[in-house]
PLY file of the C-alpha trace (Angstrom):
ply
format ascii 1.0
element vertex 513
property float x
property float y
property float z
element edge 512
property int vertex1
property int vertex2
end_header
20.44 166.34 234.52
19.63 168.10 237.48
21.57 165.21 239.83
24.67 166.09 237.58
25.09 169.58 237.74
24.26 169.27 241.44
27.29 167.07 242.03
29.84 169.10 239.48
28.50 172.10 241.64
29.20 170.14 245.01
32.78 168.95 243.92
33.60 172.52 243.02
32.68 173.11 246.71
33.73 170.55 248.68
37.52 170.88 246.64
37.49 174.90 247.28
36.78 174.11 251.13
39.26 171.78 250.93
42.13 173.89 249.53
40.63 176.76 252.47
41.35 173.99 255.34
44.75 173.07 253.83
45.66 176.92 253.69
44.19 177.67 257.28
46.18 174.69 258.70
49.44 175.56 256.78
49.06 179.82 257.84
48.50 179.01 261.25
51.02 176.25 261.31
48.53 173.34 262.96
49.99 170.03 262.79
47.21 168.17 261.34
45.25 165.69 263.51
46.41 161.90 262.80
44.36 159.92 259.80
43.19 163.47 258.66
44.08 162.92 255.12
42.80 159.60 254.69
39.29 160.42 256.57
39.03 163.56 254.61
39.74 161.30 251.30
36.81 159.06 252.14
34.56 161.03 253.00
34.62 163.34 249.89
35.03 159.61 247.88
31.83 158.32 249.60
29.90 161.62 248.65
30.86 161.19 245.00
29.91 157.50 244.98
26.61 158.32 246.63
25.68 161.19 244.32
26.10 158.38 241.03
23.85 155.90 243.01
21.18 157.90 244.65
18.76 160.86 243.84
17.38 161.97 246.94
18.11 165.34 247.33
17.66 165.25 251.40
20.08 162.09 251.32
22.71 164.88 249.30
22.07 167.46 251.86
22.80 165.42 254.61
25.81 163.79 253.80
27.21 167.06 252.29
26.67 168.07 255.91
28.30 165.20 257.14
31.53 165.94 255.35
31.75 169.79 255.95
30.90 168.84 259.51
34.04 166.24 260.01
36.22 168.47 258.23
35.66 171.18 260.28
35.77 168.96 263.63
39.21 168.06 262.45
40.12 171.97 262.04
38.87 172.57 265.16
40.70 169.84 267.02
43.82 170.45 265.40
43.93 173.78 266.54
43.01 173.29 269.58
45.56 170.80 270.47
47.88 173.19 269.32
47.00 175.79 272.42
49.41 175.63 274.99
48.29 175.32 278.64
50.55 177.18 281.64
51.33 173.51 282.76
52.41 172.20 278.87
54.45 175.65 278.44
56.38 175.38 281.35
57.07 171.50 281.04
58.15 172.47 277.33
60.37 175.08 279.07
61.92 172.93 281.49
62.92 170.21 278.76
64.24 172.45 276.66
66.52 174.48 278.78
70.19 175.27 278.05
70.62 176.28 282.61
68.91 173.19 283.38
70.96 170.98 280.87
74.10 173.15 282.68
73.43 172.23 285.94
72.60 168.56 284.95
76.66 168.80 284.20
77.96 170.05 287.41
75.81 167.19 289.13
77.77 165.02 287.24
80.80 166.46 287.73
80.29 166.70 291.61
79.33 162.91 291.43
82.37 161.66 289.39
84.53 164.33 291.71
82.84 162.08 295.00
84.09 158.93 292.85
87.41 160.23 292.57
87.58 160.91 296.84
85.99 157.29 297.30
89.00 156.16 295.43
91.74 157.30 297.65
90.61 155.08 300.63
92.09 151.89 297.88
95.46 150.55 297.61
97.50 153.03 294.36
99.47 150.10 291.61
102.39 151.78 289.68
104.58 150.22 287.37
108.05 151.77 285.72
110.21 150.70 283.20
114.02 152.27 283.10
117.21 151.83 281.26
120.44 153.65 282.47
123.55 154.10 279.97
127.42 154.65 281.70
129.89 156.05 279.44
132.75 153.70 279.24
135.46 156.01 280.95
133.31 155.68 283.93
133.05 152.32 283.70
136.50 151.75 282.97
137.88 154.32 285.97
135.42 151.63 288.21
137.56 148.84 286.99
139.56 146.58 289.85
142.48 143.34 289.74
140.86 139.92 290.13
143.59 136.52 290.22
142.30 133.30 288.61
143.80 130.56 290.01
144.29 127.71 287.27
146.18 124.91 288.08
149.03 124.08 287.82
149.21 127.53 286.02
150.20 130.64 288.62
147.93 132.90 289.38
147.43 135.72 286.73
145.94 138.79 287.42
142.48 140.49 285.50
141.31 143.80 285.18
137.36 143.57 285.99
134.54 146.19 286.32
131.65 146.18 288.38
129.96 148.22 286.63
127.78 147.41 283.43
127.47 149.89 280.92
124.12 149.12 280.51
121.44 148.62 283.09
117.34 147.70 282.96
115.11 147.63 285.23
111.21 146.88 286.02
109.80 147.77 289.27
105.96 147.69 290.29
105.12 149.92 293.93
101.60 149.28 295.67
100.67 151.99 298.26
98.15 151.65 301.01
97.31 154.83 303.23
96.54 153.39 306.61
95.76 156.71 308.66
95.81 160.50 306.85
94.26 161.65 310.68
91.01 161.43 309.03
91.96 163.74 305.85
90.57 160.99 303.50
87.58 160.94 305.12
86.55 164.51 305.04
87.25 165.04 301.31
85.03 162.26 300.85
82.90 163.62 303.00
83.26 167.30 300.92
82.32 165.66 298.11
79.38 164.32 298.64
78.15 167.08 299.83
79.17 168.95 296.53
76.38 166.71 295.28
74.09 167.31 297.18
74.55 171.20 296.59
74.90 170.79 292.86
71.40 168.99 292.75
70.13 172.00 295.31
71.37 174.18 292.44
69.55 172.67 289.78
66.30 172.83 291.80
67.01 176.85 292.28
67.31 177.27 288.61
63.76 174.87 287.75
62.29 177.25 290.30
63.72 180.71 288.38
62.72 179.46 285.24
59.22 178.45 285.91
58.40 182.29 287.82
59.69 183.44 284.56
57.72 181.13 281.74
54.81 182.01 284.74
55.65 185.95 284.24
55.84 185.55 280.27
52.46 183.24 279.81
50.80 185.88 281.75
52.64 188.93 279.92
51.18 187.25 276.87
47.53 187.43 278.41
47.51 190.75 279.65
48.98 192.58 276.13
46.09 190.79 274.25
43.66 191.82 276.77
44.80 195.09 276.27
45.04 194.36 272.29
40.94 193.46 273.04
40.25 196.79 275.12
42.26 198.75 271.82
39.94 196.92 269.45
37.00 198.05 271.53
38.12 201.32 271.72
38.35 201.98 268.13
35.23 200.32 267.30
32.90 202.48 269.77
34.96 205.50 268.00
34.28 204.17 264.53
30.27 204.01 265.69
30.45 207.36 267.24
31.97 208.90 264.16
29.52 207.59 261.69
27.21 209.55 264.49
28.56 212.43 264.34
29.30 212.48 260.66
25.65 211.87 259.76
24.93 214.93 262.48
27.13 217.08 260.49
26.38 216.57 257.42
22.82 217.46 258.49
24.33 220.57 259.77
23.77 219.38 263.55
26.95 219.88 265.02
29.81 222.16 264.25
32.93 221.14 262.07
35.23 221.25 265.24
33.03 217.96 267.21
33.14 216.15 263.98
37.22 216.90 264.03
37.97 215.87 268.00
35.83 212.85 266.85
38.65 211.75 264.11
41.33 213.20 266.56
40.47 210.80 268.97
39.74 207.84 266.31
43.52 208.51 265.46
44.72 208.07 268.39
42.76 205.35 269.38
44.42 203.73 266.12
47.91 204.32 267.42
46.84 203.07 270.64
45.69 199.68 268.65
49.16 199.40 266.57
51.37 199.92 270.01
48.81 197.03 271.58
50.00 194.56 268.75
53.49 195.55 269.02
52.73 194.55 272.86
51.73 191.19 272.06
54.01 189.94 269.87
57.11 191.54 272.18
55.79 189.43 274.60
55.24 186.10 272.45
58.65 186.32 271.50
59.75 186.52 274.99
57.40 183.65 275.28
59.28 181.96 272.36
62.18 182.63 274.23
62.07 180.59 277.41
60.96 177.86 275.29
63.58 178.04 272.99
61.49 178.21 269.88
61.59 180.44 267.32
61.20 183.79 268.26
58.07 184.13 265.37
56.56 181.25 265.94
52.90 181.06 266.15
51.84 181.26 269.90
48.36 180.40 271.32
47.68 179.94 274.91
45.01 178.98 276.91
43.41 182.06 278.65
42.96 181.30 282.86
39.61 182.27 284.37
38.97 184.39 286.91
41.12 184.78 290.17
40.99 183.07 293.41
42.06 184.99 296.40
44.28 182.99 298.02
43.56 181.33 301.60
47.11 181.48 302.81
48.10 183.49 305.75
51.35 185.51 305.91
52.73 183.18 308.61
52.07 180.31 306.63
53.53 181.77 303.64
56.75 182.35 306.08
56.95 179.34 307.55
56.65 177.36 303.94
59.40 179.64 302.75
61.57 178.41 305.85
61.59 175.31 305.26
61.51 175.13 301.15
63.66 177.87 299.87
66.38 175.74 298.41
68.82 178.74 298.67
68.40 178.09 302.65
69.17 174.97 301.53
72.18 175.13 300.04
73.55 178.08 302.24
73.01 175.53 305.28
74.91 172.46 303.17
77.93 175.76 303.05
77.80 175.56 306.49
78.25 171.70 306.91
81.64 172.24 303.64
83.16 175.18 306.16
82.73 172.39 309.52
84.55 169.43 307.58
87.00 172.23 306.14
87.88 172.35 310.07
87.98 169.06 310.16
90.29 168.76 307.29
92.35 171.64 308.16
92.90 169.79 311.35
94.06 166.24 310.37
97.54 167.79 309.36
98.10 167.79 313.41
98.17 164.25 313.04
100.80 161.55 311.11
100.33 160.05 307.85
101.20 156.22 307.98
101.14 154.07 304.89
102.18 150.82 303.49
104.39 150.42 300.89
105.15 147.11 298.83
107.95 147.16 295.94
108.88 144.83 293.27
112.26 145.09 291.15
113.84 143.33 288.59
117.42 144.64 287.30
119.32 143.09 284.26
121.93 144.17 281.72
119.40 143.00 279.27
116.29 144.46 277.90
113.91 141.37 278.63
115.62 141.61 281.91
117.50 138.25 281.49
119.56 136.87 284.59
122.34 134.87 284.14
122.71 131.19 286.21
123.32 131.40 289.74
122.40 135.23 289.85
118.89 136.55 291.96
117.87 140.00 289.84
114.68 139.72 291.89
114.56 142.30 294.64
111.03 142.75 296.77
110.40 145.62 299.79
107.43 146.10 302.31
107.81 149.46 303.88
105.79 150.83 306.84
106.29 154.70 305.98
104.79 157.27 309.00
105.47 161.10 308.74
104.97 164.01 311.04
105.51 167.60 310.57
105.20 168.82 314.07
106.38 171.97 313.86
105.82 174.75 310.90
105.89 177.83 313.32
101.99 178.10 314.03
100.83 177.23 310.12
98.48 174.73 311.02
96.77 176.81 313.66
96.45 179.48 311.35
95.12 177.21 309.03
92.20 175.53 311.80
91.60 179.70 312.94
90.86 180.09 309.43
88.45 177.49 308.46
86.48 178.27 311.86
85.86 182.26 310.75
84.66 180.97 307.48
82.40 178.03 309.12
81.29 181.10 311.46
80.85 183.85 308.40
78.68 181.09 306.33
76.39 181.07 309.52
75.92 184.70 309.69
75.02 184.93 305.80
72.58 182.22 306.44
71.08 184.70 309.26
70.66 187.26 306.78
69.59 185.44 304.45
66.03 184.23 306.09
65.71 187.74 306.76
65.81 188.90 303.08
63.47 186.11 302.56
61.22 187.01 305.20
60.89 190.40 303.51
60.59 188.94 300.10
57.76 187.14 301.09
56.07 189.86 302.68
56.40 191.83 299.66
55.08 189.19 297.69
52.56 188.67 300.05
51.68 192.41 300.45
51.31 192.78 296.12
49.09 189.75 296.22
46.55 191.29 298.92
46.82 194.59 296.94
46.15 193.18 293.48
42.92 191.08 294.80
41.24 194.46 296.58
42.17 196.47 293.15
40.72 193.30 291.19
37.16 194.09 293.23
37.51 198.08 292.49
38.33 197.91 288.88
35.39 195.85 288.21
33.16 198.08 289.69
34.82 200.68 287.72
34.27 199.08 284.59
30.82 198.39 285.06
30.31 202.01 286.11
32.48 203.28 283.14
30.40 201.27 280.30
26.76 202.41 281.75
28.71 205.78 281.79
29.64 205.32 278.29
26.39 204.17 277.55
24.94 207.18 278.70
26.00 209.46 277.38
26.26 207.71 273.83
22.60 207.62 274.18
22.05 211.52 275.65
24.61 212.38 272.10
22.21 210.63 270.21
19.22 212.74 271.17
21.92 216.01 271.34
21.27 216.46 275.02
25.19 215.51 275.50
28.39 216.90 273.45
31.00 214.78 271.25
33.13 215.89 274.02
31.15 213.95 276.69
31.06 210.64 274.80
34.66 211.23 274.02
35.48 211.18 277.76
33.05 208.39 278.25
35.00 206.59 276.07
38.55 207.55 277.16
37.47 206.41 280.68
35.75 203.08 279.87
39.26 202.47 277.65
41.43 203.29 281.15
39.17 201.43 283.44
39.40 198.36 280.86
42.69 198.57 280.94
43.34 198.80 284.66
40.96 196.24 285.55
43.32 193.60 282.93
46.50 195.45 284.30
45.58 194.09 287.88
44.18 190.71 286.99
47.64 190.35 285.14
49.27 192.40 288.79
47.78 189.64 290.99
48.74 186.33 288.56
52.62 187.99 288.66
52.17 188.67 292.19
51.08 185.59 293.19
53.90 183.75 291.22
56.65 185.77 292.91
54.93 184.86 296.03
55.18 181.43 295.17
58.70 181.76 294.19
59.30 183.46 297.76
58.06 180.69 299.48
59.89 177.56 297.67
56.86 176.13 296.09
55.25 176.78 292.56
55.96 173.89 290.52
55.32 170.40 291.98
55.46 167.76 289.39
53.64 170.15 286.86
50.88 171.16 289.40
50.28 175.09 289.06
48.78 177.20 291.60
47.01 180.40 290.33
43.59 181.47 288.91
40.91 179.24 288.76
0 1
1 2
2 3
3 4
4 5
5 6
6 7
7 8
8 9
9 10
10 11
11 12
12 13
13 14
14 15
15 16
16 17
17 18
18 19
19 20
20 21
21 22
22 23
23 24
24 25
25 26
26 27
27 28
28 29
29 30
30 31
31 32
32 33
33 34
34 35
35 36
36 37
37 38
38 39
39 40
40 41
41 42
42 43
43 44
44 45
45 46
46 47
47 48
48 49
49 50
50 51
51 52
52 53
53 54
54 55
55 56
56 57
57 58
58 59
59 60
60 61
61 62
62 63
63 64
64 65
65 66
66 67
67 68
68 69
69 70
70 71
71 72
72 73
73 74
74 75
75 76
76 77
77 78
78 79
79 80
80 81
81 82
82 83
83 84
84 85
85 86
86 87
87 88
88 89
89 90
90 91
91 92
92 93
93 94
94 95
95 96
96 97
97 98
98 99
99 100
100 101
101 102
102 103
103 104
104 105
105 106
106 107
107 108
108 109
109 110
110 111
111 112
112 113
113 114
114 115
115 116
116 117
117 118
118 119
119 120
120 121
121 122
122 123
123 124
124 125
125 126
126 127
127 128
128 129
129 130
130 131
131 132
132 133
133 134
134 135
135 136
136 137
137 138
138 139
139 140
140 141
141 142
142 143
143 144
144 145
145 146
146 147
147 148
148 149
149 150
150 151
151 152
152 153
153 154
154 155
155 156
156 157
157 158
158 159
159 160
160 161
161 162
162 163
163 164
164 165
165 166
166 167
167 168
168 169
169 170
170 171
171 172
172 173
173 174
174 175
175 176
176 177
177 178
178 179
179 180
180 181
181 182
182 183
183 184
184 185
185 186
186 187
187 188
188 189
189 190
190 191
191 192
192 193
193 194
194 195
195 196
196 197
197 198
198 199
199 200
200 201
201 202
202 203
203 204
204 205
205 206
206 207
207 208
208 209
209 210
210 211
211 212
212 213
213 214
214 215
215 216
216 217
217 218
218 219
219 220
220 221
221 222
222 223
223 224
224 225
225 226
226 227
227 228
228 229
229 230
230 231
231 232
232 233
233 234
234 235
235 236
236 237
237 238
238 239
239 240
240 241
241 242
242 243
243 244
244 245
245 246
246 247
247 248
248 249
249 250
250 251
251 252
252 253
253 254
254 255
255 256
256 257
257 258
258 259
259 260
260 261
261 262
262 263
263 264
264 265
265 266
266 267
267 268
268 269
269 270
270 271
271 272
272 273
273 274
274 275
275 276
276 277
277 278
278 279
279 280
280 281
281 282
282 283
283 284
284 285
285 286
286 287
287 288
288 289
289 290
290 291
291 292
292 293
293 294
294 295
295 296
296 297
297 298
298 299
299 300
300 301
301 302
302 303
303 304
304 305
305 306
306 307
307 308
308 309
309 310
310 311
311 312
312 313
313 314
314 315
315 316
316 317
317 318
318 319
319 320
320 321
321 322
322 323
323 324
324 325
325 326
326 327
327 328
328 329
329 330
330 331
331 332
332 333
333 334
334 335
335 336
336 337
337 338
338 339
339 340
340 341
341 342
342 343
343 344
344 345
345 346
346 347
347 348
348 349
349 350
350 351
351 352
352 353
353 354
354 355
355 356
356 357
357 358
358 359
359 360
360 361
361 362
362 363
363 364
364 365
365 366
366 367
367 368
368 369
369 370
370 371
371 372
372 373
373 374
374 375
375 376
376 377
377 378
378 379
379 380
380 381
381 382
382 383
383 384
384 385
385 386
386 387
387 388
388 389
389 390
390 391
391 392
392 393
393 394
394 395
395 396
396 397
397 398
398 399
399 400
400 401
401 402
402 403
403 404
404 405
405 406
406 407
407 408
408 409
409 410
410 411
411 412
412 413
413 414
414 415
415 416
416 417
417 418
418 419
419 420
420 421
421 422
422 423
423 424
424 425
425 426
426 427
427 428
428 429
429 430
430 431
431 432
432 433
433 434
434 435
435 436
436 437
437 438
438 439
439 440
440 441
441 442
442 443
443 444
444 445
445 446
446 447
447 448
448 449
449 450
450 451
451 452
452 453
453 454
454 455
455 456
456 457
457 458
458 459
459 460
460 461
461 462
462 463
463 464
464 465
465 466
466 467
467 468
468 469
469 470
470 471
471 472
472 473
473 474
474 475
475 476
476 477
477 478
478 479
479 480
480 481
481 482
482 483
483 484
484 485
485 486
486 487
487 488
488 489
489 490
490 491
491 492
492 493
493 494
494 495
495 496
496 497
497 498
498 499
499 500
500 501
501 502
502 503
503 504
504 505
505 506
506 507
507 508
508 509
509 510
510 511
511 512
């Protein structure tokens, strides 16, 4: 008797937990782990089956353990596999992304445009079919007196036209350049370097991105660090206020300590609501850069504590030199404006081609021939041209392309010096953030025995509301300044990053450790 009420009383458990998983899974929107359901299903069968066949009660215990154990391993796994990393949030960013996708294009289009140059250096096929129609009076007006001799007949004279009325004809032209004074050459030259700057492009934008899923992920850390401090806050106020109501209502302290007391808890509320508001304004930003939906359900793995970074700012400098893909790309400029002299120039030079033809003309459509009559006609041209004079156009032209080859250089100039600065900057915020890092954590240990103190000192009435009230305000701000420039140094150190070319090498972060 006792064995059967035990198990009805177990089943009514172990099918309440169950429908509790199910709902905490569904709410949170954890994909469940794989074989869940069917592990879960045997476990809870074998329990049943056991409970018919055995008695011990220790035996019950143990496998009842057993179950509620697995089940919540498989909770706990499941949600943790649904915590995104930095690494997994910007690869899931990267994937996803409608600028990357973009410049995927224009590589393609550069490469098919590089295709298109290749192709010019190749012999050009055309084929054309025509049919001309004469009105008759023209053909008639064209008309001229022919004698047939027939013997012994005289001669008698005919009226004959050497024109036909109607006229087809097939032709089929093959054109090989043979010098353009290196024209072909340079475009082809042009394009491939639009490749090249395309896929430079692309690399710019992977960079962009990541600094900003870097800048979000850590946005998202800082509010609900601050969301923590807010929950702090108003539970030390809720603790002091139970204080200092049971003081008043024994007629310790005056109505007005008792009212700054709820003051402050109000505030401390409002403080809370605008902290929540924070974090999910910055999950949806999250959501944003990895094109989910903007309420999604967002947990991310927190980062440890920082490490100061080892580099110097003349290392930083130098990296940036040599990886900043907009120096990159700015130099390939330079190499387009060089062969845009070079292309500017070939029209000093002739163009000589070769040109084969093949005609066929007929007064009939399938371009019939009668006996005796050739309606085959064949060409091979050798075709050179020159314009050597167009009153100082071409060396406008050359003039021209040199200033711009010479203006991309100057850009480039100032260019590494706005990067030079940028990395300073960077560099600069980093240092800053990692000495305020060591001063606001000596100010929060200071502010919390502070706190402390005087929570104590209220307690025996040797202190006011007013001084715990304080106490608390400035353990709140010193809280909240030491997460403000943890979160400082992680942005910091990304821009930094960013600055100097580097920051995302085949999913390898740099950062807090």
């Amino acid at each position: 008797m006792l064995i059967f009420e035990l198990s009805i009383l177990i089943e009514y458990m172990l099918k309440s937990m169950e429908s509790r998983i199910d709902g905490f899974l569904k709410s949170r929107k954890i994909p469940l782990p794989p074989l869940y359901g069917q592990a879960r299903g045997w476990g809870i069968g074998f329990f049943y089956e056991f409970i018919k066949n055995e008695g011990s009660m220790m035996k019950t215990i143990s496998i009842i353990s057993a179950t509620v154990l697995f089940l919540i391993t498989a909770v706990l796994s499941a949600a943790a596999s649904d915590i995104l990393t930095l690494d997994q949030s910007i690869k899931i960013a990267l994937e996803r992304s409608l600028s990357l996708r973009s410049a995927e294009e224009e590589i393609k289009i550069k490469e098919f445009e590089e295709r298109s140059a290749r192709a010019d250096f190749y012999p050009k096929l055309s084929t054309g079919y025509t049919y001309t129609r004469i009105d008759t009076s023209t053909v008639n007006d064209a008309t001229y007196t022919t004698y047939v001799y027939t013997p012994p007949a005289t001669f008698t004279p005919k009226q004959v036209s050497p024109l036909d009325p109607n006229t087809y004809a097939w032709n089929l032209t093959a054109t090989q350049p043979l010098f353009t004074g290196w024209r072909l050459k340079a475009l082809r030259q042009l394009a491939s370097l639009g490749v090249d700057t395309a896929t430079i492009r692309k690399e710019t934008a992977i960079h962009d991105l990541v600094v900003d899923v870097k800048g979000a992920y850590f946005g998202i850390l800082k509010a609900e660090k601050l969301e923590k401090v807010a929950v702090q806050a108003v539970e030390q106020l809720e603790a002091h206020l139970r204080v200092a109501q049971a003081f008043y209502d024994e007629g310790i302290i005056a109505k007005n300590e008792l009212l700054q007391t709820e003051v402050q808890m109000a505030q401390a509320r409002q403080d809370l609501i605008k902290a929540e508001n924070f974090v999910e304004l910055a999950k949806s930003l999250f959501n944003k850069l990895l094109r989910r939906g903007l309420d999604s359900e967002v947990e991310i793995e927190d980062i440890p504590e920082y490490r100061a970074t080892e580099l110097t700012l003349e290392e930083c400098l130098e990296t940036a030199e040599l990886s900043r893909t907009e120096i990159q790309e700015l130099s390939l400029h330079i190499l387009f404006a060089e062969k845009g002299v070079e292309l500017t120039k070939s029209s000093y030079y002739p163009t000589v081609a070769l040109v084969g033809t093949y005609s066929r003309e007929s007064d009939e459509p399938l371009l019939g021939a009668d006996p005796g009559e050739d309606a085959d006609v064949w060409a091979l041209v050798a075709k050179a041209e020159w314009a050597f004079w167009e009153w100082g156009k071409k060396k406008s032209d050359v003039s021209a392309s040199k200033a711009k080859a010479a203006q991309v250089k100057y850009l480039l100039m100032e260019l590494k010096d706005s990067i030079q600065l940028q990395v300073k900057e960077a560099y600069l915020h980093v240092r800053e953030a990692e000495k305020n890092i060591e001063v606001a954590q000596t100010a929060v240990l200071q502010a919390e025995e502070n706190f402390r103190m005087n929570e104590e000192r209220y307690k025996q009435q040797v202190a006011t509301s007013t001084d715990v009230l304080d106490a608390q305000t400035l353990l709140t701000q010193a809280r909240s300044n030491y997460f403000n420039t943890l979160s400082e140094h992680d942005i910091a150190l990304a821009q930094l990053e960013r600055a100097m070319g580097t920051g995302y090498e085949g999913g390898k972060q740099q950062g807090r450790d």
